[in-house]
C-alpha positions in Angstrom: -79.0 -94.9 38.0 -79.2 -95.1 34.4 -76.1 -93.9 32.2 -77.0 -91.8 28.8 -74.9 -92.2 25.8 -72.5 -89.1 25.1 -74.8 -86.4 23.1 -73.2 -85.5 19.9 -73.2 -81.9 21.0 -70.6 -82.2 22.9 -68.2 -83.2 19.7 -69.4 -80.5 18.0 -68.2 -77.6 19.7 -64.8 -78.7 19.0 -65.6 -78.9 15.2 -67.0 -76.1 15.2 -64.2 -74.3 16.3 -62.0 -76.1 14.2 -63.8 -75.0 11.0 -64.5 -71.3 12.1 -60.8 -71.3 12.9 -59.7 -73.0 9.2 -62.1 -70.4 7.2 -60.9 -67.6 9.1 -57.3 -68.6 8.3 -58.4 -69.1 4.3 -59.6 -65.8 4.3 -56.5 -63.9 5.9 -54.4 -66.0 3.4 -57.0 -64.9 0.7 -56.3 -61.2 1.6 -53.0 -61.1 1.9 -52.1 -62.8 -0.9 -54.2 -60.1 -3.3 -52.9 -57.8 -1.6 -50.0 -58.3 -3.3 -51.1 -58.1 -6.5 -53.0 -55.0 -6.0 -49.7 -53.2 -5.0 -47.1 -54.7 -7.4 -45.7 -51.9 -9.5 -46.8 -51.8 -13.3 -43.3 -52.8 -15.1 -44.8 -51.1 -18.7 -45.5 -47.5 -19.3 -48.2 -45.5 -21.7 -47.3 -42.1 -23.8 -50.9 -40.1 -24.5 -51.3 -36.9 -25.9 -53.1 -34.6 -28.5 -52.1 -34.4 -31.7 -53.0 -30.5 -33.2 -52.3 -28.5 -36.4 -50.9 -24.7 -36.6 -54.0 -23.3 -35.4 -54.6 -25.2 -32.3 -57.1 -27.3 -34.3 -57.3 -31.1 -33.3 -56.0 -33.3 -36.1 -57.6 -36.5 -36.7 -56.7 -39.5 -37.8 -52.8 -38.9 -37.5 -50.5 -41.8 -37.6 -48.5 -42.3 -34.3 -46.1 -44.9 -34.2 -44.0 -45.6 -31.0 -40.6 -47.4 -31.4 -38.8 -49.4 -29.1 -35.2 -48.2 -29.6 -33.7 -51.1 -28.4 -35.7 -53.7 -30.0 -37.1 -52.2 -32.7 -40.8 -53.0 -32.0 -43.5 -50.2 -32.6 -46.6 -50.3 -31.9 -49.0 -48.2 -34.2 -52.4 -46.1 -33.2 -54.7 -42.8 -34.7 -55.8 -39.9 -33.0 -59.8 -39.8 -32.3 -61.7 -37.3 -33.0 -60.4 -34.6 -30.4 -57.2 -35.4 -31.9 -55.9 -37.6 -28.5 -53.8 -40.9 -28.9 -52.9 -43.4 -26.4 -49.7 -45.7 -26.7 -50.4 -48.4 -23.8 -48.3 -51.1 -22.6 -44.9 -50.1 -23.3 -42.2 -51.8 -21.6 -39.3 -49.3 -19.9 -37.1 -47.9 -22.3 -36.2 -45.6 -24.7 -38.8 -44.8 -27.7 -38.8 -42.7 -30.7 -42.5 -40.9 -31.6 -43.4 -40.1 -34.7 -46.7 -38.5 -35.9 -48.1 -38.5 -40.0 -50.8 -37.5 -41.6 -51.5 -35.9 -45.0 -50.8 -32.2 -45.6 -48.4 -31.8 -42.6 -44.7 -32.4 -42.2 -43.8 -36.0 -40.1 -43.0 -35.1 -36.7 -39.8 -37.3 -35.2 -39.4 -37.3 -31.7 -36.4 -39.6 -30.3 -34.3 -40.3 -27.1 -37.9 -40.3 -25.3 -37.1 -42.5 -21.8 -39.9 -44.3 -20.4 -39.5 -45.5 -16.5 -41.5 -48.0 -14.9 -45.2 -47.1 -14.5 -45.0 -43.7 -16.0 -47.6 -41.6 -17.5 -45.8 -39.5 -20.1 -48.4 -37.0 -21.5 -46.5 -35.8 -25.3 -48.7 -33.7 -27.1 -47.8 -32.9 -31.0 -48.0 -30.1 -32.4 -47.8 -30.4 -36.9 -46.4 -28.2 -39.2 -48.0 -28.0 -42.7 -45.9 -29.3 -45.6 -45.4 -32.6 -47.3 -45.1 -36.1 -45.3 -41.6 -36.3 -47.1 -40.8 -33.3 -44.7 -40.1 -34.6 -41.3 -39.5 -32.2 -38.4 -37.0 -34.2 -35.7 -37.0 -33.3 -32.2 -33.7 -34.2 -30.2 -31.9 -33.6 -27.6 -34.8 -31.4 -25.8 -35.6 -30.0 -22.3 -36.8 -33.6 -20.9 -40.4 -34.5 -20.8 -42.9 -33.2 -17.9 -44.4 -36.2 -16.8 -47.4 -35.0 -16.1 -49.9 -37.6 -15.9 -48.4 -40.0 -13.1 -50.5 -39.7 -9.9 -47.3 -40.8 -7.7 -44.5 -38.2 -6.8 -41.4 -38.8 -5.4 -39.5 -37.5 -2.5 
C-alpha cells in the first residue's frame, strides 16, 4: 500500500479560520472604537441669529463680536445678506454679544451662559442712532435655546 504525503488542504482549514476569526475581531474593534467618537459630546457651543433694523428689515454687514468673559477672547463675524450670523466653536461659558454697524445704536448683550453643546439662537434687533450709542441688555428673562435638537428630562 502506498502512503500519500499530507495534502496541504488539510492545513488550510485551520488558517483559514484563524484569519476569518482575526478580521472579524479587527472589525468589531474598528466599530466600537468609532463608536465612540461619534457619540462623544461637543464640549464647545455656537450663538446664531439674525441681525434686523426697526422695520423688521435684515441688516447686513453688521459687526458681531462674541466675548469670552472669562478670558477675554472674542471672536469676530458679519451678518450675510439675510442679515444671519453664526459664532461657532465657543467653548462653555459666559459671553458678552455685541452687534455694530453704521447708522444704528451698538447693541450689548452680557451675562449670556453657554453650556456644553448648545445651540443658542439670539437674534438682534437695532435701534437707529449713532454707534457711540450703545443699547446694553442685562440681567434678562434667560435665553430660549431654541436650536438644540436634544431635550432633557
Amino acid at each position: 500500500m502506498y502512503r500519500s504525503a499530507p495534502s496541504s488542504l488539510s492545513l488550510a482549514k485551520p488558517l483559514s479560520s484563524f484569519v476569518q476569526a482575526a478580521t472579524l475581531l479587527a472589525f468589531l474593534i474598528g466599530c466600537f472604537s468609532t463608536t465612540s467618537i461619534v457619540f462623544a459630546q461637543s464640549a464647545q457651543a455656537v450663538i446664531s441669529g439674525v441681525v434686523t433694523d426697526p422695520a423688521g428689515a435684515a441688516v447686513v454687514g453688521a459687526k458681531v463680536t462674541v466675548t469670552n468673559a472669562a478670558t477675554g477672547v472674542s471672536l469676530a463675524t458679519t451678518t450675510n445678506a439675510s442679515g444671519s450670523y453664526l459664532a461657532p466653536n465657543l467653548k462653555i461659558g459666559a459671553y458678552t454679544v455685541t452687534v455694530e454697524h453704521e447708522s444704528f445704536k451698538r447693541y450689548s448683550r452680557t451675562d449670556i451662559v453657554l453650556s456644553t453643546a448648545e445651540r443658542l439662537g439670539l437674534d438682534v434687533h437695532l435701534e437707529l442712532g449713532q454707534v457711540a450709542e450703545t443699547v446694553t441688555v442685562s440681567s434678562e428673562a434667560p435665553v430660549i435655546e431654541d436650536k438644540t435638537s436634544t431635550s432633557s428630562k
